[in-house]
MARBA-3410 file (N, C-alpha, C, O; in Angstrom, 1 decimal):
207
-16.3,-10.2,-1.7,-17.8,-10.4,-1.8,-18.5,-9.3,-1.1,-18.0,-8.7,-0.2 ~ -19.9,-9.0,-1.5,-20.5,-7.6,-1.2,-21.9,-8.4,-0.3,-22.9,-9.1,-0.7 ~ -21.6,-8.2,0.8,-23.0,-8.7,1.3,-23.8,-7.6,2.4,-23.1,-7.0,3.2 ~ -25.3,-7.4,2.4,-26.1,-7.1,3.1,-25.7,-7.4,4.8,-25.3,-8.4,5.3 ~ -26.0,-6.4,5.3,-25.5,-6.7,7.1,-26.7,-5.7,7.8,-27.0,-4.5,7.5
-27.3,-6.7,8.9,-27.9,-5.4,9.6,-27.1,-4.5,10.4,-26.2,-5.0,11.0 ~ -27.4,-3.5,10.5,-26.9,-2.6,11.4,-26.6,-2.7,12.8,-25.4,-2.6,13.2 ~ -27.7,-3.0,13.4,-27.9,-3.7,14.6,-26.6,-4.7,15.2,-26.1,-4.7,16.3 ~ -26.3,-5.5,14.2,-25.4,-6.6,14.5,-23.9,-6.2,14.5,-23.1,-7.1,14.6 ~ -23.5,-5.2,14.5,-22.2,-4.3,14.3,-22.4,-3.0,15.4,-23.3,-2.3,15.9
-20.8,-3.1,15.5,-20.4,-1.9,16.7,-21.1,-0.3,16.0,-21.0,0.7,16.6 ~ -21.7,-0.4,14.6,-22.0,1.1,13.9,-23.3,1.2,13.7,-23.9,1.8,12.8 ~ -24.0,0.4,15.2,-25.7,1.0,15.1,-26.3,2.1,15.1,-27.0,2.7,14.3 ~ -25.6,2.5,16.9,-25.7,4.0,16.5,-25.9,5.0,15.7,-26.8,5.7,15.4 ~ -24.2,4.7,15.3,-24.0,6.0,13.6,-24.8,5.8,12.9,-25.6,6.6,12.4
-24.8,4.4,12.6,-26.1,4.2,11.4,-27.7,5.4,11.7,-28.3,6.3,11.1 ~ -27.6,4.9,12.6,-29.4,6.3,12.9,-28.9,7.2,12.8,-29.2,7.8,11.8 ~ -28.0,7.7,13.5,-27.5,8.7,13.8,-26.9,9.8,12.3,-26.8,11.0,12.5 ~ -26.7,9.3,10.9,-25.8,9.5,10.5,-26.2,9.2,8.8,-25.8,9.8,7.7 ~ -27.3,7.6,9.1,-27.3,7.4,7.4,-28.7,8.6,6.3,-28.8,8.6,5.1
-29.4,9.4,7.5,-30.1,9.8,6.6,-29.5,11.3,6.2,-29.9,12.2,5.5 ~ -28.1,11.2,6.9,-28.0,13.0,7.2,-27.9,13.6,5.5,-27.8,12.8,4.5 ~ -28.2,15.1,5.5,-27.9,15.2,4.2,-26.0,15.6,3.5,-25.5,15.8,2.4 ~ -25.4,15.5,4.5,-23.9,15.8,4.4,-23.1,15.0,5.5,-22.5,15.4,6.5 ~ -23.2,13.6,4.9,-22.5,12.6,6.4,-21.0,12.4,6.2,-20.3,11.6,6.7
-20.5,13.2,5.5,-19.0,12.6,5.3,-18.6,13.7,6.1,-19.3,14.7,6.5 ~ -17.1,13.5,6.3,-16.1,14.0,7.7,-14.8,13.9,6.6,-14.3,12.9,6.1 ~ -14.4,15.1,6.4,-12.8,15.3,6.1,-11.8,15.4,6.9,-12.1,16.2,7.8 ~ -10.5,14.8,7.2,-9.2,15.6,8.0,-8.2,15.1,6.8,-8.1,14.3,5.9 ~ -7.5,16.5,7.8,-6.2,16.4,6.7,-4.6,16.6,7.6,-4.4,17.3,8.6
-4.0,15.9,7.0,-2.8,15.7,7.9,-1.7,15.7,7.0,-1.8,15.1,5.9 ~ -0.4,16.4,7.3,0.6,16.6,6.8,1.3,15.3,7.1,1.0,14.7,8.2 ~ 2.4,14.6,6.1,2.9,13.2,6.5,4.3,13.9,6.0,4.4,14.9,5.2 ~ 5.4,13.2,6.7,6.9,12.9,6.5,6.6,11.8,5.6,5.9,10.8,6.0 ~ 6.9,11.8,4.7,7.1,11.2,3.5,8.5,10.8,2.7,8.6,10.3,1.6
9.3,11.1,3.6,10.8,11.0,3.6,11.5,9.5,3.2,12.1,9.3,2.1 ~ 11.2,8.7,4.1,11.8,7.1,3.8,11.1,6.8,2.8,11.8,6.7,1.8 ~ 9.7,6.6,2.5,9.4,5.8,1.3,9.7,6.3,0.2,9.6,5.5,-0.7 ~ 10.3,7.8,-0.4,10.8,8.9,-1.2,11.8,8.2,-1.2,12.1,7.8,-2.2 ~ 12.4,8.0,-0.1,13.9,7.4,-0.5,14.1,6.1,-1.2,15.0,5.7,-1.9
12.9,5.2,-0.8,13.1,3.6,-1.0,12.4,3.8,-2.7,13.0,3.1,-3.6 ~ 11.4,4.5,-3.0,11.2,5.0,-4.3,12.3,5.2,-5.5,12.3,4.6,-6.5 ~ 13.0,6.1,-5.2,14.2,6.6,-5.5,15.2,5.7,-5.5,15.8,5.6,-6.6 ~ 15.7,4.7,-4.4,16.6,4.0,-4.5,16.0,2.5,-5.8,16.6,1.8,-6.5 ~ 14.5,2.5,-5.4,14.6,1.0,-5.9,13.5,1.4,-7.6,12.8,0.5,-8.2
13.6,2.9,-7.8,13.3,2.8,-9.2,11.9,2.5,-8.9,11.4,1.6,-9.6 ~ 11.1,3.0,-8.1,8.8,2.7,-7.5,8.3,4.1,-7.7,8.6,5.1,-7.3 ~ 7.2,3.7,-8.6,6.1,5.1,-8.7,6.0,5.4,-7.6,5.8,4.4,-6.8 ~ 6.2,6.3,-7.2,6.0,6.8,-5.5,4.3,7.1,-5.0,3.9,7.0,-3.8 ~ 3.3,7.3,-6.1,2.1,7.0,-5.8,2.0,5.3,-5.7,1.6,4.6,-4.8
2.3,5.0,-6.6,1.9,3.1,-6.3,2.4,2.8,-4.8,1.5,2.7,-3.9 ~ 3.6,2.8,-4.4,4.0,2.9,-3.1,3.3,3.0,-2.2,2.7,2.1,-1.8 ~ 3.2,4.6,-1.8,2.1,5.2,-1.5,0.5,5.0,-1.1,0.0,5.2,0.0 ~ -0.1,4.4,-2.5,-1.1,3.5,-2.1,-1.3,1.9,-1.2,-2.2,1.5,-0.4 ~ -0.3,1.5,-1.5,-0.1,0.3,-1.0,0.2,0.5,0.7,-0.1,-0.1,1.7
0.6,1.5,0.5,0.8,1.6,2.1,-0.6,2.2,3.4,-0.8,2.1,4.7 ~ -1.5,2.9,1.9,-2.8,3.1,2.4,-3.6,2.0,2.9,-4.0,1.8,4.1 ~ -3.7,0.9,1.6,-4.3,-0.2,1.4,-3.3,-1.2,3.0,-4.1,-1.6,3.9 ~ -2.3,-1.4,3.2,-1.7,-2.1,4.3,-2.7,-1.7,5.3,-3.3,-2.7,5.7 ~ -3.0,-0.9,5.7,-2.9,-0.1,6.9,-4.8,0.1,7.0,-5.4,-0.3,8.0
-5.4,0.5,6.0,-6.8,-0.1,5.8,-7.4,-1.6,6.1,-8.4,-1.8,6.8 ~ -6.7,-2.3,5.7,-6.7,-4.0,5.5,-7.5,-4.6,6.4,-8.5,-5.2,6.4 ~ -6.2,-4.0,8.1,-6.4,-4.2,9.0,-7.1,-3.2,10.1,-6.7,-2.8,11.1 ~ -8.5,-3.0,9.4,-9.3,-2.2,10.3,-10.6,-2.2,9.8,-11.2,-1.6,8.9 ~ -11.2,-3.4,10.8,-12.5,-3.6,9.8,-13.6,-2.1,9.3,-14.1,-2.0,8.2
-13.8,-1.3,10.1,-14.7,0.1,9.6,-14.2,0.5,8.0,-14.8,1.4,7.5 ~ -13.1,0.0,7.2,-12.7,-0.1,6.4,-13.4,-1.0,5.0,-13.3,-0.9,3.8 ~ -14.2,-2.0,5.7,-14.8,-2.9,5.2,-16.3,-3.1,5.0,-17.0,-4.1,4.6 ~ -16.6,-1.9,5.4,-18.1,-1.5,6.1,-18.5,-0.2,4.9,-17.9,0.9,4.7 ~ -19.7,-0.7,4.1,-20.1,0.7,3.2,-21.6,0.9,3.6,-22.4,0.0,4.0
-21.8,2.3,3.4,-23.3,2.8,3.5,-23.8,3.5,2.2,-23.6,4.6,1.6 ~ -25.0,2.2,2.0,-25.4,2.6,0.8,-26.8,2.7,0.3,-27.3,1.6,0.1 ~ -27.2,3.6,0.1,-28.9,3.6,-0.4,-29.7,3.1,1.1,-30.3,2.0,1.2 ~ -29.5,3.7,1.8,-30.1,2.9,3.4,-29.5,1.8,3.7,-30.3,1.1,4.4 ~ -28.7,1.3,3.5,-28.0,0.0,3.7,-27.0,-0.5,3.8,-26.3,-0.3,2.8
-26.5,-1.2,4.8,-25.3,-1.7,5.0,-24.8,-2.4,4.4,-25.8,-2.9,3.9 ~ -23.7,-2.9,3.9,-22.8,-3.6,3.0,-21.4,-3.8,4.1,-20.8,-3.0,4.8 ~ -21.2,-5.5,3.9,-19.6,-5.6,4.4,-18.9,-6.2,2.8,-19.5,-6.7,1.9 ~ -17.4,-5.9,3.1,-17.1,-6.6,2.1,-15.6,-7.7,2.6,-15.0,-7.5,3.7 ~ -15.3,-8.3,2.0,-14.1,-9.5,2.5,-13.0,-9.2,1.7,-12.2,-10.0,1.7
-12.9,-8.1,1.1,-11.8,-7.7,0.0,-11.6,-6.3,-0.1,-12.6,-5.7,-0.2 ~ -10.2,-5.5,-0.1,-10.4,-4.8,-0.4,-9.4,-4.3,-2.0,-8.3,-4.8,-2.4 ~ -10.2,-3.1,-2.5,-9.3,-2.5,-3.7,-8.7,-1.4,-3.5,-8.9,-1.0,-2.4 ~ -8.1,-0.9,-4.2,-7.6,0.7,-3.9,-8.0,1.8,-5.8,-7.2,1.8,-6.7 ~ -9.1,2.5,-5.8,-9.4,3.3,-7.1,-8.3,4.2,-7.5,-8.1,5.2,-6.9
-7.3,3.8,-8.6,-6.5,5.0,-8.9,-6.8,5.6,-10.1,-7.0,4.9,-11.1 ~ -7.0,6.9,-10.2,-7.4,7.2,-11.3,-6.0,8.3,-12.1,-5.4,9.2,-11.5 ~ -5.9,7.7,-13.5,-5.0,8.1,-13.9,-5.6,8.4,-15.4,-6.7,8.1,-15.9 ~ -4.2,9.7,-16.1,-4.9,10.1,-17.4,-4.3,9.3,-18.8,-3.1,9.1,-19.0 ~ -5.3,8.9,-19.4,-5.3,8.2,-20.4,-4.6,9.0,-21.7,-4.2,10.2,-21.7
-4.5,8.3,-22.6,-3.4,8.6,-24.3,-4.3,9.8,-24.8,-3.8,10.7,-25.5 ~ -5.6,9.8,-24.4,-7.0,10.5,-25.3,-6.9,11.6,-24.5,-7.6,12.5,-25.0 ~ -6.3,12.1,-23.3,-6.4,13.4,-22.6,-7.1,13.5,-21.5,-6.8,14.3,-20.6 ~ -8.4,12.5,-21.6,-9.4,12.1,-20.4,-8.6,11.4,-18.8,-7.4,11.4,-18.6 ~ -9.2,11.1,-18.4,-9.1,10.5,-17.0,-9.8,8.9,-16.9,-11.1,8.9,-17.0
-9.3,7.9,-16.8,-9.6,6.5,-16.3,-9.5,6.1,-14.9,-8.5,6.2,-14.3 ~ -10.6,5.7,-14.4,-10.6,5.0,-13.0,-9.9,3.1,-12.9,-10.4,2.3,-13.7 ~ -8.9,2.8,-12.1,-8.7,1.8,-12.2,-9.0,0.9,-10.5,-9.1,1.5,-9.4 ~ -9.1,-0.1,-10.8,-9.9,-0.6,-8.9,-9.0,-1.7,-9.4,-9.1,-2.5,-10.3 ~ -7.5,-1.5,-8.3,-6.3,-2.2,-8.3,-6.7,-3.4,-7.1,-7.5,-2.9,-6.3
-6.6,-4.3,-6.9,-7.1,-5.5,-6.0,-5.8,-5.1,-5.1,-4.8,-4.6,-5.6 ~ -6.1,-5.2,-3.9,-4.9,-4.8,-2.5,-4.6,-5.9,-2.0,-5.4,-6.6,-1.4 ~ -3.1,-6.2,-2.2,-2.7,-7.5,-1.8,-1.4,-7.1,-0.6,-0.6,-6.1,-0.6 ~ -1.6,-8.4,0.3,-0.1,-7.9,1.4,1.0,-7.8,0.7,1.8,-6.9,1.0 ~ 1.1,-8.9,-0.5,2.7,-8.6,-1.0,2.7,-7.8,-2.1,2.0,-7.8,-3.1
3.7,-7.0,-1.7,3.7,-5.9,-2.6,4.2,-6.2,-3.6,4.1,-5.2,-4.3 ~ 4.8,-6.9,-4.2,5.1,-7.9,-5.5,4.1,-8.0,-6.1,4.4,-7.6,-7.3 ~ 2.7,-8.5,-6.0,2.1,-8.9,-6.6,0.9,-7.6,-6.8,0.0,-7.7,-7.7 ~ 1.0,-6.6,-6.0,0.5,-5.4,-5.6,1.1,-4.7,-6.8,0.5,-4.1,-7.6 ~ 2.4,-4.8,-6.7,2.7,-3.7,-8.1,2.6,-4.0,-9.4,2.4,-3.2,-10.2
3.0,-5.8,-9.8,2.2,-6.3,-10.5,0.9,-5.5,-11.5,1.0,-4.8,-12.5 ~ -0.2,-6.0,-10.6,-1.6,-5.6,-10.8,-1.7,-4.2,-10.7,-2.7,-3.9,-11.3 ~ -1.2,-3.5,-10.3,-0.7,-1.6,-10.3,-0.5,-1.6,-11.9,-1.4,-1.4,-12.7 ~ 0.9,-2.0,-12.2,1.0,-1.7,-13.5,0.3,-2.5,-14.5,-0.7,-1.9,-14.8 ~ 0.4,-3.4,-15.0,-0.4,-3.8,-15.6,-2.3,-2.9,-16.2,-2.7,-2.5,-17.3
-2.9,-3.0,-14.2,-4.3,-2.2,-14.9,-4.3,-0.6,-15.1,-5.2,-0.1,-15.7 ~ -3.1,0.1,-14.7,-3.0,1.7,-15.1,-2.7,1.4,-16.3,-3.6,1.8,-17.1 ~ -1.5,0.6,-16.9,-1.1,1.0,-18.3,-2.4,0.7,-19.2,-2.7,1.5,-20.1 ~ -3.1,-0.4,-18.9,-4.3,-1.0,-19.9,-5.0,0.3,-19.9,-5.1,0.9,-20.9 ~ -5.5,0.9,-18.7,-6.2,1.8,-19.1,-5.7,3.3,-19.4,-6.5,4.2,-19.5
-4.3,3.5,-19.6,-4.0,4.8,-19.9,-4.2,4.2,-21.4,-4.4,5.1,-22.2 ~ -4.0,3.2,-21.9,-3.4,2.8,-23.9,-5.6,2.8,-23.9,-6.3,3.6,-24.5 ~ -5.9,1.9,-23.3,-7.6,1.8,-24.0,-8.4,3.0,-23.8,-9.3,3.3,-24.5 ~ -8.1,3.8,-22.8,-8.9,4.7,-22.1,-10.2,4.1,-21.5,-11.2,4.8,-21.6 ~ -10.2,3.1,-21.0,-11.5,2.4,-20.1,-11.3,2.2,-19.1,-10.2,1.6,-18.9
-12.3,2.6,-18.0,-12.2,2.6,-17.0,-12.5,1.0,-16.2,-13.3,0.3,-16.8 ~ -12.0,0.3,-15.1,-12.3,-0.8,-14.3,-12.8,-0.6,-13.5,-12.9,0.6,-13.2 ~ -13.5,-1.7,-12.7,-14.6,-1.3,-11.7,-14.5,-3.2,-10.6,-14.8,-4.2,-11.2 ~ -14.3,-3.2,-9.8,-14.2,-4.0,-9.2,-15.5,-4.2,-7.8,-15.4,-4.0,-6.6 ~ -16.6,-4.7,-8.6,-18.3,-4.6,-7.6,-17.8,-5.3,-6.8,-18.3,-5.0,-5.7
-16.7,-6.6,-6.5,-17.7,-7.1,-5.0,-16.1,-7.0,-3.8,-15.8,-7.8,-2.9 ~ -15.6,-5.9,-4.1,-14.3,-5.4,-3.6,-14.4,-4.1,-3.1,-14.1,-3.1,-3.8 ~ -14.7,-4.0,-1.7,-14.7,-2.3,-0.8,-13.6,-1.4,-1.2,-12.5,-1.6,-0.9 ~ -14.1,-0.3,-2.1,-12.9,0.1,-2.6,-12.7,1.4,-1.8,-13.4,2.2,-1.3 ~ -11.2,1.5,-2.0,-10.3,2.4,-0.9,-10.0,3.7,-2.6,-9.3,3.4,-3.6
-10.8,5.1,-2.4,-10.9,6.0,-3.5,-9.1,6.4,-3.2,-8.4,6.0,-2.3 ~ -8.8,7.1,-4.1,-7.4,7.9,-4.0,-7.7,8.7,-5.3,-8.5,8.4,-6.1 ~ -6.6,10.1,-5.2,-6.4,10.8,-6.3,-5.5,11.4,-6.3,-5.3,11.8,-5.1 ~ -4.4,11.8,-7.3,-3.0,12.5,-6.6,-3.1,13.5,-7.6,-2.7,13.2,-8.8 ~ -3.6,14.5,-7.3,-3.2,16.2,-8.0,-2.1,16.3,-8.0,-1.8,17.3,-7.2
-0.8,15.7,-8.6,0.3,16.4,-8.9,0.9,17.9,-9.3,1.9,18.5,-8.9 ~ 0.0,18.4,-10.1,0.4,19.2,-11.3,0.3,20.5,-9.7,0.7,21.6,-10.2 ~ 0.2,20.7,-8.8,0.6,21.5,-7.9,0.5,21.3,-6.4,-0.2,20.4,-6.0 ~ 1.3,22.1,-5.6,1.2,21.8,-3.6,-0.4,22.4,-3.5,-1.0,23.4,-3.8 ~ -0.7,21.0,-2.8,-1.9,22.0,-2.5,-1.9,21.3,-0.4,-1.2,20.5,0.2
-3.2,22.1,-0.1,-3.2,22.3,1.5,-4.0,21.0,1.9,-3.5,20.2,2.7 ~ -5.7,20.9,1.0,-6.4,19.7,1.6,-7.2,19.7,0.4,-7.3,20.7,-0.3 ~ -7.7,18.8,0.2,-8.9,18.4,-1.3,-10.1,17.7,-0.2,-10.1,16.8,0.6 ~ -11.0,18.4,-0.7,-12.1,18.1,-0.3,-13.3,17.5,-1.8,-13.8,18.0,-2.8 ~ -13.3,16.2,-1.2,-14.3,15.6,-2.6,-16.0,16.0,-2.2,-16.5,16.5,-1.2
-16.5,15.4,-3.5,-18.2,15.6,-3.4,-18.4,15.4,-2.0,-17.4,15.0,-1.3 ~ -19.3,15.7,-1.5,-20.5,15.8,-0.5,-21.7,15.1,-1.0,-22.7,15.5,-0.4 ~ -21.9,14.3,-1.8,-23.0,14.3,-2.5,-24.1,13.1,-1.4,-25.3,13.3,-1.1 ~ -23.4,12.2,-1.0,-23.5,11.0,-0.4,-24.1,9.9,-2.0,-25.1,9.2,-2.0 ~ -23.4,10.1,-3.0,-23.3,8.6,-4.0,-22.3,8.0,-4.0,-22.3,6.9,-4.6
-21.0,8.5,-3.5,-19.8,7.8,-3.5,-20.0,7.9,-2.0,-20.2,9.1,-1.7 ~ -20.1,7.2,-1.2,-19.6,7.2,0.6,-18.3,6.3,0.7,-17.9,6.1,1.9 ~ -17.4,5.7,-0.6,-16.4,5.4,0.1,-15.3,6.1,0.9,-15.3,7.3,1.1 ~ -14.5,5.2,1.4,-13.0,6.4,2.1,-12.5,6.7,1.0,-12.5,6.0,0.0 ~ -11.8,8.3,1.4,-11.1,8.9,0.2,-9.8,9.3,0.2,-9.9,10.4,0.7
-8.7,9.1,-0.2,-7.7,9.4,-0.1,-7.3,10.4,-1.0,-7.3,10.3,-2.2 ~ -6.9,11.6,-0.3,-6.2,12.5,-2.2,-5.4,13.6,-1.4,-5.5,14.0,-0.3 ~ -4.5,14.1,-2.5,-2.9,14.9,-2.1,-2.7,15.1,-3.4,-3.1,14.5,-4.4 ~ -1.8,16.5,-3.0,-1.2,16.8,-4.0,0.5,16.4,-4.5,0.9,15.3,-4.4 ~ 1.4,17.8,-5.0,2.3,17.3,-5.3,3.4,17.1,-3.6,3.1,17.9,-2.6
4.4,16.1,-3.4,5.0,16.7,-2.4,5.8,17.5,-2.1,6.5,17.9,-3.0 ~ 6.2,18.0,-1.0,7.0,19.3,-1.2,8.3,19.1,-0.3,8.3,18.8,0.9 ~ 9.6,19.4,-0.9,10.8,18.7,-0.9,11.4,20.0,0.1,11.3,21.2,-0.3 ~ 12.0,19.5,1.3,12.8,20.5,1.6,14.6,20.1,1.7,15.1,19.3,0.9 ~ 15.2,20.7,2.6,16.7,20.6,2.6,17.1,18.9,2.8,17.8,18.1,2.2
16.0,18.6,4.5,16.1,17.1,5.3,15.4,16.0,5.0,15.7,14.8,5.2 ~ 14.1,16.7,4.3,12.9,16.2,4.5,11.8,16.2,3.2,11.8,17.1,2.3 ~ 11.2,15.3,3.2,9.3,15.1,2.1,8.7,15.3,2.8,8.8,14.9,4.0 ~ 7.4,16.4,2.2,6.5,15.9,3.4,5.0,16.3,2.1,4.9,16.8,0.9 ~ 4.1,15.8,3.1,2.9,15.6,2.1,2.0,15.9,2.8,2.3,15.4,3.9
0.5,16.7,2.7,-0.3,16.9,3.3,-1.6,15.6,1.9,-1.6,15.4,0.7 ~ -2.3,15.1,2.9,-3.3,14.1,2.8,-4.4,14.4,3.2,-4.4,14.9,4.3 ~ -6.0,14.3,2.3,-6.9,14.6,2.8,-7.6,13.4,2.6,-7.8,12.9,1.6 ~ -8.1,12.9,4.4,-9.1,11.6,4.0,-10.6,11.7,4.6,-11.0,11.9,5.7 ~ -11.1,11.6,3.7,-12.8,11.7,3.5,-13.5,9.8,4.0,-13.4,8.7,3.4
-14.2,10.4,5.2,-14.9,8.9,5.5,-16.4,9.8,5.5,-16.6,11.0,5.6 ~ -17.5,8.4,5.4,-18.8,8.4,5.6,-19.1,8.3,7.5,-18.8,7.3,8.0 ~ -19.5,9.4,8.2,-19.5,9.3,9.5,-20.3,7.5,10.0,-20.3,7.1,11.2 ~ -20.8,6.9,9.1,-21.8,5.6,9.3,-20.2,4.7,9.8,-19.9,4.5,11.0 ~ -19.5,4.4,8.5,-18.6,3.9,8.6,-17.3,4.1,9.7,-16.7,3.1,10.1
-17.1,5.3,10.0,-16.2,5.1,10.9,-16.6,6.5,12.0,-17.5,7.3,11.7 ~ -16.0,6.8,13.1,-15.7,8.1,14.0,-14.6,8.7,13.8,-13.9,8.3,12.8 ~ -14.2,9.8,14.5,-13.2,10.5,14.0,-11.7,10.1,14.5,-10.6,10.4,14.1 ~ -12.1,9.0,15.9,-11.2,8.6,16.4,-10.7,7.3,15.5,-9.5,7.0,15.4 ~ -11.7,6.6,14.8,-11.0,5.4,14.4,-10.3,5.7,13.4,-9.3,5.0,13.2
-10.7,7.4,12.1,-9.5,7.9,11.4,-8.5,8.7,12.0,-7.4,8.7,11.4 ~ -8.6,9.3,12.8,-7.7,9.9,13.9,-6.2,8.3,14.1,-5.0,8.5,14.2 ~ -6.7,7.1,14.1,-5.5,5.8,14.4,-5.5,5.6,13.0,-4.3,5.3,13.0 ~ -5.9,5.5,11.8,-6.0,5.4,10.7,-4.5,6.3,10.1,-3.4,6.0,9.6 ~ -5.0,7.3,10.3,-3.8,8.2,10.5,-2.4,8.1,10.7,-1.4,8.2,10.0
-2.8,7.8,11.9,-1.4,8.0,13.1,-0.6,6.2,12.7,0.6,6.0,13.0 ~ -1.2,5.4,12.0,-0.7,4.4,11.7,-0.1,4.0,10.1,0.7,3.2,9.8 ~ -1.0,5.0,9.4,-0.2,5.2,8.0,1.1,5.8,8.0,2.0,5.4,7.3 ~ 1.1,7.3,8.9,2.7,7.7,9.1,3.2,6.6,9.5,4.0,5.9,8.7 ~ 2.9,6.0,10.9,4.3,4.8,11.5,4.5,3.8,10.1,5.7,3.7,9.9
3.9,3.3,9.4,4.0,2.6,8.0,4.9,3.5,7.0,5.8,2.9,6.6 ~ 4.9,4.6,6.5,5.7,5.8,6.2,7.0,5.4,6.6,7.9,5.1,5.8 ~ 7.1,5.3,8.0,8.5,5.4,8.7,9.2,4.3,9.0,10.4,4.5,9.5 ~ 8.6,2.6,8.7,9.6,1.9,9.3,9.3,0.9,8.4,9.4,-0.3,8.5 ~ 8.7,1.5,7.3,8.7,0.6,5.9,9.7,-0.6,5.6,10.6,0.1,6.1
10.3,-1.6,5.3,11.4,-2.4,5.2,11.3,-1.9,3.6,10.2,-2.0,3.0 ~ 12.9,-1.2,3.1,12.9,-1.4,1.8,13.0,-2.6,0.8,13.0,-2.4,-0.4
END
């Protein structure tokens, strides 16, 4: 559910002044990940390694309310749900957005993964999930790249996840990740643990 919040009443008053009229409020970092174990649990158990992947974004978001928190049109928004946006390319050549519902069990998570990619790569229509904080992603396969930097526009202020292909060595995966927050929503420290908690998720995953 998408509800109205004052500012005031949350730890992000500050930022809010500070931050909601700027004309460029969003904040990129990018971080290289070992990507090794979930590569392996992928591989061993037959998993899109992006579906994976997201789910382990969406874990690890879940539990962090700044995650739950949107700035929009001068206004605060909390939400009690979150989604994860994957966008994938459709039968017609175009690109479809899908807003997968983020669930703890990953059962029911890959479920709803396959299910709304396939509908929309066969229809070519995009899904949209209004009263669900959605968690953006994008995976540029088709090459390695360093960091992706999305719009600046401030009409999308959600968090952004996007990477390219990963890059395989002798021991090791590893992946460079670029995540885009609205400075209202979070500091650099609360993505700085955002971070640092998606690798430990990466690494002691239970297959």
């Amino acid at each position: 559910m998408k509800q109205e919040i004052n500012p005031k009443d949350t730890n992000r008053a500050q930022a809010f002044e500070l931050w909601m009229k700027s004309p460029v409020p969003m904040v990129t970092l990018t971080k290289t990940f070992d990507v090794t174990h979930i590569y392996k649990i992928c591989k061993r158990k037959n998993l899109k390694f992006n579906m994976l992947l997201c789910w382990c974004m969406g874990r690890v978001a879940s539990r962090k309310e700044e995650f739950y928190l949107l700035p929009e049109n001068g206004k605060l928004y909390k939400f009690d749900r979150l989604a994860i946006n994957v966008i994938v390319n459709n039968k017609e050549g175009g690109i479809s957005l899908c807003d997968v519902p983020y669930s703890d069990d990953f059962e029911q998570f890959k479920a709803d993964y396959l299910s709304i990619t396939q509908a929309a790569i066969d229809t070519c229509e995009s899904t949209s999930d209004e009263e669900a904080m959605i968690l953006g992603t994008s995976a540029v396969t088709g090459t390695e790249l360093d960091c992706i930097v999305n719009q600046y526009s401030g009409i999308y202020n959600n968090p952004f996840l996007a990477w390219g292909r990963y890059r395989k060595g002798w021991f090791s995966v590893k992946l460079p990740i670029s995540f885009q927050f609205h400075h209202v929503q979070m500091d650099g420290g609360h993505a700085a643990s955002f971070l640092e908690e998606l690798q430990n998720t990466f690494n002691t995953l239970k297959p």
